[in-house]
C-alpha positions as CSV (number, residue, x, y, z in Angstrom):
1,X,0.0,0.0,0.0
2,X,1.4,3.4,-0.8
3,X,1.6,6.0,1.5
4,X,4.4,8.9,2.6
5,X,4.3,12.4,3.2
6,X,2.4,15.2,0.7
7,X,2.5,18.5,-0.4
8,X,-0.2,18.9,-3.0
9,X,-3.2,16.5,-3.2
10,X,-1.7,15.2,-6.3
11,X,-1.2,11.7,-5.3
12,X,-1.2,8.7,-7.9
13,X,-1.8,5.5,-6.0
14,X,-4.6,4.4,-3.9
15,X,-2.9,4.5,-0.2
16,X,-2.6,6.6,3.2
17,X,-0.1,10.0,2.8
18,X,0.2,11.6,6.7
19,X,2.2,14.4,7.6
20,X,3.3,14.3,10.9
21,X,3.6,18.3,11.7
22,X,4.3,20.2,15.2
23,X,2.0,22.4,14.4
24,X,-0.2,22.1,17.6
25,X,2.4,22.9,20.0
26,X,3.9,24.1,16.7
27,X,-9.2,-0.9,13.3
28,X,-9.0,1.8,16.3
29,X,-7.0,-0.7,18.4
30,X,-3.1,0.4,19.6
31,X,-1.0,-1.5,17.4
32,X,1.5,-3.7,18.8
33,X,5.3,-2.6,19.1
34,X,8.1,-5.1,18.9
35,X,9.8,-6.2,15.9
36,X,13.5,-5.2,15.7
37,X,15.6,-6.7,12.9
38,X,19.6,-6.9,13.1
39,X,21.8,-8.0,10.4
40,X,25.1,-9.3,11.1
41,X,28.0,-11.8,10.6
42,X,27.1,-15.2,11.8
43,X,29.0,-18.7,13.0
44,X,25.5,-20.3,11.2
45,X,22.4,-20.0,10.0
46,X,20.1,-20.0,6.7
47,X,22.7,-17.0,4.6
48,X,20.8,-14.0,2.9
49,X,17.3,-14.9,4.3
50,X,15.3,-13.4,7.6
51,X,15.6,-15.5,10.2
52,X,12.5,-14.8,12.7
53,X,13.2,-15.5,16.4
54,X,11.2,-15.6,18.9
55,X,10.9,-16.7,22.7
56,X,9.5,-20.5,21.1
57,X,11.8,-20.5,18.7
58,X,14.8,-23.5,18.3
59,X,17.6,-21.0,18.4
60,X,20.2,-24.1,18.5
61,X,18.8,-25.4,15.2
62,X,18.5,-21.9,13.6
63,X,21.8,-20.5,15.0
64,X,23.9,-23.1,15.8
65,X,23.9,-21.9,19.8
66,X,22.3,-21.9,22.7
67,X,20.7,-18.6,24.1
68,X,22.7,-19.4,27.0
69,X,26.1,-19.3,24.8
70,X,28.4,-16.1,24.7
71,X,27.9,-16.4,20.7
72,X,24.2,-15.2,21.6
73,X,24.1,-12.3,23.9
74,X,22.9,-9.8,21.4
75,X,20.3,-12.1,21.1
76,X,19.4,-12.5,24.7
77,X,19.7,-9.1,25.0
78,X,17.3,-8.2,22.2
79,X,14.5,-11.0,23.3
80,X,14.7,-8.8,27.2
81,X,12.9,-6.2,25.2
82,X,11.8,-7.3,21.7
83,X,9.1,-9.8,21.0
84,X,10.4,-10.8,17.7
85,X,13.8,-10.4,16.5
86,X,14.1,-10.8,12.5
87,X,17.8,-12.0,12.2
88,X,19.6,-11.5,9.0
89,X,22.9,-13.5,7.9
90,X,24.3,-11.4,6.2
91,X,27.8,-14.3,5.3
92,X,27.1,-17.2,3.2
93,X,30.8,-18.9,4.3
94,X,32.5,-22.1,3.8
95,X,30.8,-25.6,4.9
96,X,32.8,-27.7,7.1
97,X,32.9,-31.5,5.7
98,X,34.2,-34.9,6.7
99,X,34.6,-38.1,4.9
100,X,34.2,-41.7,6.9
101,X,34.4,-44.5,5.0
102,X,32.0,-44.6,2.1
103,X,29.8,-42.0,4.2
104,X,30.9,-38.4,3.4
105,X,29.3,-35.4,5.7
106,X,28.6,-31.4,4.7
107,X,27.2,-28.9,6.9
108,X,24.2,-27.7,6.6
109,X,25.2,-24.2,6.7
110,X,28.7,-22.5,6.2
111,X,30.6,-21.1,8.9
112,X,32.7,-21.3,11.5
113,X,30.4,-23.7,13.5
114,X,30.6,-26.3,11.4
115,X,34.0,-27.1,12.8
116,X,32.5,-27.9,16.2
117,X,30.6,-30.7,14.4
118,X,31.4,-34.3,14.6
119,X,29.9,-37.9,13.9
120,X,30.0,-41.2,15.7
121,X,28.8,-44.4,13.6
122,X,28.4,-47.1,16.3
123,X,26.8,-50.4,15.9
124,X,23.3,-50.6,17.6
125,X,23.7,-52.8,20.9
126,X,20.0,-54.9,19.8
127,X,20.6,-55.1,16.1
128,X,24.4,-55.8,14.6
129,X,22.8,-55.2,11.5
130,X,22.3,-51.3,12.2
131,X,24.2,-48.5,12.6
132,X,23.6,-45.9,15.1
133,X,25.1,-42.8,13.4
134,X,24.9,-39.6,16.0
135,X,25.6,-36.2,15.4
136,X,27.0,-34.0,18.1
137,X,27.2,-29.9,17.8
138,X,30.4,-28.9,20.5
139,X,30.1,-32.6,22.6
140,X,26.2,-32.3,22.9
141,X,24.1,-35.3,21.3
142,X,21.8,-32.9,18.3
143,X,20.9,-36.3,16.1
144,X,20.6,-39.9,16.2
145,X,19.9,-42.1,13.1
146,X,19.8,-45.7,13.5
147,X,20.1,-47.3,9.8
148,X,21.3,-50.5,8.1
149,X,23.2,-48.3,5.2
150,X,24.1,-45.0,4.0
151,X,21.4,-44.6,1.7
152,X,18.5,-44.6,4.6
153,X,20.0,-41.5,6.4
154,X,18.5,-38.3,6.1
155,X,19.8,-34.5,6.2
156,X,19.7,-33.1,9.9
157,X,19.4,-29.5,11.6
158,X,23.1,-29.8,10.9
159,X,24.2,-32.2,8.2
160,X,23.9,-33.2,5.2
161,X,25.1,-37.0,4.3
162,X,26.1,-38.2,1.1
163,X,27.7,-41.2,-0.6
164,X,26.5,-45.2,-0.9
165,X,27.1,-48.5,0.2
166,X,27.5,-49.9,4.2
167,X,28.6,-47.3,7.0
168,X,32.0,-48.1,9.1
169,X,32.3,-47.1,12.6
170,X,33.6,-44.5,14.0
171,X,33.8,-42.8,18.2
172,X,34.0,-39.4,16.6
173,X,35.6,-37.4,13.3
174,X,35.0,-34.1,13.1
175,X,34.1,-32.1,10.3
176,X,36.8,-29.4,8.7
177,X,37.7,-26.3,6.8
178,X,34.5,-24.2,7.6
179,X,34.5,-20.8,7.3
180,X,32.8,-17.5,7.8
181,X,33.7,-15.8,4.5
182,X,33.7,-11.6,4.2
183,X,31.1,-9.8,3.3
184,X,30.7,-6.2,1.0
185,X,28.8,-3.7,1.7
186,X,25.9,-5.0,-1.5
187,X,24.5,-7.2,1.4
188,X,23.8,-4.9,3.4
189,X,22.2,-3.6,0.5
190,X,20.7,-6.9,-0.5
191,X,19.1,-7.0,3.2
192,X,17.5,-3.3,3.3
193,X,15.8,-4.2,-0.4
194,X,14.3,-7.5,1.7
195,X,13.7,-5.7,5.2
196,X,11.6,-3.2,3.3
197,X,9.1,-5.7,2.7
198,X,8.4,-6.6,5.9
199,X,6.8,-5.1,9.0
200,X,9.3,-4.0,11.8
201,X,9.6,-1.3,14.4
202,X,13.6,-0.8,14.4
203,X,17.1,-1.9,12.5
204,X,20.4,-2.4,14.4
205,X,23.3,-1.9,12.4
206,X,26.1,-3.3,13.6
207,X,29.3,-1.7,12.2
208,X,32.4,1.1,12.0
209,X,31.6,1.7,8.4
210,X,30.3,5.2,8.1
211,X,29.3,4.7,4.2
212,X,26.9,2.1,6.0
213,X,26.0,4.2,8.4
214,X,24.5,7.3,6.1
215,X,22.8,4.0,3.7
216,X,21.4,2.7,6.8
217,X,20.1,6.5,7.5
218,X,19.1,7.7,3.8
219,X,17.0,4.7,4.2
220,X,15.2,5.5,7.4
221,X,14.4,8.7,6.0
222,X,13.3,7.6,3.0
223,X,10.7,4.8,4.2
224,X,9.6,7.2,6.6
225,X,8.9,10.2,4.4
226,X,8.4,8.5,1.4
227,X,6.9,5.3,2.1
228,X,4.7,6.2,4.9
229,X,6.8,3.6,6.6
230,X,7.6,4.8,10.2
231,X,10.1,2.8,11.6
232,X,13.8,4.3,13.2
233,X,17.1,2.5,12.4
234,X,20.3,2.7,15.2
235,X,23.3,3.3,14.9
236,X,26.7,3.6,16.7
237,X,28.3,7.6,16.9
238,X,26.3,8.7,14.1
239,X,24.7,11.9,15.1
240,X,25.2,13.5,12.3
241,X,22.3,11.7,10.9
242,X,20.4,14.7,12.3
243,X,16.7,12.8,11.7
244,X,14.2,11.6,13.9
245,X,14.6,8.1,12.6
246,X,18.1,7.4,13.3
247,X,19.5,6.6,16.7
248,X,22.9,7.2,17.6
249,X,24.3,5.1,20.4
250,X,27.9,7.0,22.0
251,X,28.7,4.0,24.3
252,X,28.1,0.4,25.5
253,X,28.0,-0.9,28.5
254,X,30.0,-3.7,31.2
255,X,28.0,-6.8,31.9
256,X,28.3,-8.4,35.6
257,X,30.8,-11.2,34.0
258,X,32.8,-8.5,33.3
259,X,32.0,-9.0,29.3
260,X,32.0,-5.1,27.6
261,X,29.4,-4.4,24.8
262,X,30.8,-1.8,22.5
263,X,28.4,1.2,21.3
264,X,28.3,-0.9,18.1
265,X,27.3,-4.2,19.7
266,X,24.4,-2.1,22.1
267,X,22.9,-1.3,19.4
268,X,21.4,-4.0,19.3
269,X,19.5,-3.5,22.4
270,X,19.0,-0.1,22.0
271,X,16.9,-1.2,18.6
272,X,15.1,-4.3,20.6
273,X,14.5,-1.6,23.7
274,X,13.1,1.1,21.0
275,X,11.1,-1.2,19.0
276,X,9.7,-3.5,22.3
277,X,8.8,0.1,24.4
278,X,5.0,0.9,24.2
279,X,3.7,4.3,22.8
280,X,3.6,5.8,26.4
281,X,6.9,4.8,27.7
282,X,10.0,6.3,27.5
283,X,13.8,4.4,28.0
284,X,15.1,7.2,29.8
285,X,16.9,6.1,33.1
286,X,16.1,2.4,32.0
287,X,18.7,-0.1,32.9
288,X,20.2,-2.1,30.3
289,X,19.9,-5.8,31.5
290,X,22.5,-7.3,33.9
291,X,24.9,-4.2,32.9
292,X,27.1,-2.7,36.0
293,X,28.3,0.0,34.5
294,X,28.9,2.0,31.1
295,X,31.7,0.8,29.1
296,X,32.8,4.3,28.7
297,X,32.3,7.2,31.3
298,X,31.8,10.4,30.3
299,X,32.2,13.4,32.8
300,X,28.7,16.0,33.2
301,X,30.1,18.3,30.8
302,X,30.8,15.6,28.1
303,X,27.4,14.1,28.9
304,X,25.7,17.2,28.3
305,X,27.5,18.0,24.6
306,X,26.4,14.7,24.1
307,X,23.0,15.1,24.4
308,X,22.8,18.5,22.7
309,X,24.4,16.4,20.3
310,X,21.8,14.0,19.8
311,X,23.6,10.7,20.9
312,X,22.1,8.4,23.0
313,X,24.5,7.7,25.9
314,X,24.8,4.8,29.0
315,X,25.7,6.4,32.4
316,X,26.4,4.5,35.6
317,X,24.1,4.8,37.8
318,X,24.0,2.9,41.7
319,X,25.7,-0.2,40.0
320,X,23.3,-0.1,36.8
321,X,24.4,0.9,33.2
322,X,21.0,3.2,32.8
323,X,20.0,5.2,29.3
324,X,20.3,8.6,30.4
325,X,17.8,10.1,28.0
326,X,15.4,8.1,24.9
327,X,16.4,10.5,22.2
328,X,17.4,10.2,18.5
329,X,19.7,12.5,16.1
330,X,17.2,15.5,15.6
331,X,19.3,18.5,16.7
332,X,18.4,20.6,13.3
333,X,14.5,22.1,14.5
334,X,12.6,23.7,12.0
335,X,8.8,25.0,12.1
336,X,7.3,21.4,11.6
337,X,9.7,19.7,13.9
338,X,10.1,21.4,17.3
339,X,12.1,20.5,20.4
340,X,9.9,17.3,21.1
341,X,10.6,15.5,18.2
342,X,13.9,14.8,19.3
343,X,12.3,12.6,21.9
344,X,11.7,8.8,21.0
345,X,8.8,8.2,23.3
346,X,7.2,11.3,21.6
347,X,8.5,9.9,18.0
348,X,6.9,6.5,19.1
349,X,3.4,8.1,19.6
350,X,3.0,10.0,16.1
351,X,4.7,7.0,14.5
352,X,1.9,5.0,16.0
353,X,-0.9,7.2,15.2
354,X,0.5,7.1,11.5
355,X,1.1,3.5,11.4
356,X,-2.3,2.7,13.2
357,X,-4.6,5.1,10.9
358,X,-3.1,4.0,7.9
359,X,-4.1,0.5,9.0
360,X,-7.6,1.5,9.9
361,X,-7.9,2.8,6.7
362,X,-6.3,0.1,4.7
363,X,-8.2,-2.3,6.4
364,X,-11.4,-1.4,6.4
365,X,-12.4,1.7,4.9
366,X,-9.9,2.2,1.8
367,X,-12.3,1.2,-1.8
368,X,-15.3,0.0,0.7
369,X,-16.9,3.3,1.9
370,X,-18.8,6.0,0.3
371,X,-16.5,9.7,0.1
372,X,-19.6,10.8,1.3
373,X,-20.3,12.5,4.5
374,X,-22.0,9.1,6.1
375,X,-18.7,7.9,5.0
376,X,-16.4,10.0,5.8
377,X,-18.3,10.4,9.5
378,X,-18.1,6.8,10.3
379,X,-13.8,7.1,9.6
380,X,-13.8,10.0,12.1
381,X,-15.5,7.7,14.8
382,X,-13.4,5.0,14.0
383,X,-10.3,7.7,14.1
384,X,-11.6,8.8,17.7
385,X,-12.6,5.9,19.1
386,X,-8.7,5.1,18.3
387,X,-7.0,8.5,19.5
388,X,-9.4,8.5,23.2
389,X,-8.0,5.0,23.8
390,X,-4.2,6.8,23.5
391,X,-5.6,9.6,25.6
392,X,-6.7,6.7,28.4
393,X,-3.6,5.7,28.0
394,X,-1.2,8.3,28.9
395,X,0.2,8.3,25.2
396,X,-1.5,11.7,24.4
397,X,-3.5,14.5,26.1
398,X,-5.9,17.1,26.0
399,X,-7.7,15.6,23.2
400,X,-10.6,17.3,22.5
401,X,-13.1,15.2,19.6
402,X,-15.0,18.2,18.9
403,X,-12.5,20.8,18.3
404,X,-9.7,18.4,16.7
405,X,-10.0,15.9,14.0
406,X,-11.9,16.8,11.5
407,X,-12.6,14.5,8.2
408,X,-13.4,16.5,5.1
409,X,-13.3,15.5,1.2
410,X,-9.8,16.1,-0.5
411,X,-9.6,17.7,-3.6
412,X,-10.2,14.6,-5.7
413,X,-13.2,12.7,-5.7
414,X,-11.4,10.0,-4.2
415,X,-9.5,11.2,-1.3
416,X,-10.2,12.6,2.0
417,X,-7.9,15.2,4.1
418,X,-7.8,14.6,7.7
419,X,-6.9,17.3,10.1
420,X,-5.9,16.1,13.3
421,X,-3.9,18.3,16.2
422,X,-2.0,15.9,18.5
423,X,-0.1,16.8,22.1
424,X,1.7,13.4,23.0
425,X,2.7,13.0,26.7
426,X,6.0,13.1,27.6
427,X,7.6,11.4,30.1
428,X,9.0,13.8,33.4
429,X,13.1,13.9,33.3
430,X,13.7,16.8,35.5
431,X,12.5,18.2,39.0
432,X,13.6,21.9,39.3
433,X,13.1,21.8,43.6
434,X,12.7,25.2,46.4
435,X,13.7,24.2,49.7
436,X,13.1,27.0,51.8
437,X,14.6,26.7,55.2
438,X,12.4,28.7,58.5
């Protein structure tokens, strides 16, 4: 469905444009919040597809790892906060292989995982005539076949067998020569052209590369003012992004094993945090799960240039590792984007309201109703209905139904124009305090 922002009712396709304005202070149901998608380098895993995880999912048979592994802490850390995590391999790799016998073996996958495979081929203790052939992933049992010959295995989670004739026994050989591969930047690429397809909330990028950086930017901005799409990509020290969509993390943090997550890697959480964090909550002063302290301290002063900046920073804080404000890269105000639009919970609330009426629409109203005024009444109840369950919520205030939304016929015989004035809520971050002493 088309959508984006307008500037004369001149549209082509059938589709939702919304221009989200400051111009105020200058289905109706809340959609849900929580798809964060991260691509990245990986031991394992399907290459060049989305991989979706979540808290069901068989993360040893899709990744190669346990959650509990080091290998997965992004992970972990995302599924605190995210309900789904879309996982991208970005590295097609080598596949580790093995030969026994007649029997040869390929991983599944490339990567450097497939090094930690091995198989056993041991006779089955009730039948001398079978073989029980068992794969084992880093010493733990992930297969067992038990077969009279090569031809009656099948492919596993983890390998693939080939070859024909009778199987010879083995305690263990382990499989050889895989690899992770390097990557170009064109997957990246390749991943934003299939990301763009989906529905998500947020994007963790997880590299140095600045060239990335402003692609993984430019296309923030253009889903979101083109597209209609309004989703918000982060970054590590990117501020110069200067956009409400882009989120520039400064630091990272220091987990309680002692393990540091660079600003790079924390984006990761940041994006899970963003996208999992409901329209009337804000991430400032939240602590970043079983972090102790910031992998980088910065004094007041650099805190504050920081901010003024538009980075998002970690502080320590009473043995946490604490966001010390939810903001993105706006520093560049203009008369449609004040102050306030540097602040995510407040970006979260007009995303939503632009996401959620577009649905409405799309879902029940676009090519079904009359533009009529019956018609174009029964959208503004359905568009009130939705905006009094935000006010209920805390996500916006001083709504008024009377006095703002109005739903009027555009200048086409097709298209409406609605004129809605929003005030989200934001969240309290400072206490100015008189102590008067008698």
């Amino acid at each position: 469905m088309a959508g984006g922002n307008w500037t004369t009712q001149n549209k082509i396709r059938p589709g939702v444009y919304i221009n989200v304005v400051g111009e105020k202070k200058a289905v109706s149901n809340i959609g849900e919040r929580g798809i964060v998608s991260v691509p990245l380098t990986l031991d394992w895993g399907q290459p060049q597809q989305m991989i979706e995880i979540n808290a069901e999912s068989d993360v040893f048979g899709l990744l190669g790892y346990s959650l509990d592994e080091p290998e997965l802490g992004w992970l972990a850390s995302a599924l605190n906060r995210a309900k789904t995590v879309l996982v991208y391999r970005l590295n097609e790799g080598t596949k580790a292989t093995a030969v026994i016998g007649s029997l040869t073996t390929t991983a599944k996958f490339g990567g450097l995982r497939g090094n930690d495979i091995k198989v056993a081929v041991q006779e089955n203790v009730d039948d001398s005539d079978l073989f029980d052939v068992i794969t084992y992933v880093s010493n733990v049992q992930a297969d067992v076949q038990t077969v009279n010959s090569i031809a009656s295995l099948v492919p596993n989670s983890f390998i693939v067998f080939g070859g024909t004739g009778t199987l010879s026994a083995t305690a263990g050989t382990a499989l050889e020569g895989g690899a992770n591969g390097s990557i170009t930047n064109q997957q990246h690429i390749d991943f934003l052209s299939k990301i763009e397809l989906l529905d998500f909330h947020t994007i963790a990028l997880v590299s140095s590369d600045d060239s990335l950086k402003a692609a993984y930017a430019a296309f923030a901005r253009r889903l979101r003012e083109v597209e209609g799409r309004k989703i918000q990509v982060v970054v590590a020290k990117y501020a110069a992004a200067d956009h409400e969509g882009v989120i520039s993390v400064k630091n990272g943090v220091k987990l309680a094993d002692g393990t540091i997550v660079d600003a790079q890697n924390a984006t990761v959480w940041v994006a899970a945090a963003t996208a999992g964090a409901a329209m009337n909550k804000s991430l400032t002063y939240d602590a970043y799960e079983d972090a102790v302290d910031a992998d980088i301290r910065y004094t007041n002063t650099q805190i504050e240039a920081a901010l003024q900046a538009g980075e998002f920073v970690f502080t320590a804080s009473n043995g946490q590792a604490i966001v010390e404000q939810d903001i993105n890269t706006l520093t560049t105000l203009t008369a449609g984007k004040s102050q306030v639009f540097a602040k995510n919970r407040v970006i979260r609330v007009l995303d939503g309201i632009a996401n959620d009426l577009k649905h409405i629409f799309e879902a029940s109203y676009i090519g079904k109703i009359d533009n009529s005024l019956d018609g174009r009444s029964l959208f503004r109840s359905e568009c009130v209905k939705y905006l009094d369950s935000l006010q209920r919520s805390g996500a916006i205030q001083q709504f008024d139904s009377q006095t703002d939304l109005t739903v009027t016929s555009g200048e086409s015989s097709d298209s409406i124009f609605i004129d809605a004035y929003i005030k989200p809520v934001d969240s309290v971050e400072k206490v100015y305090m008189k102590v008067t002493v008698k």
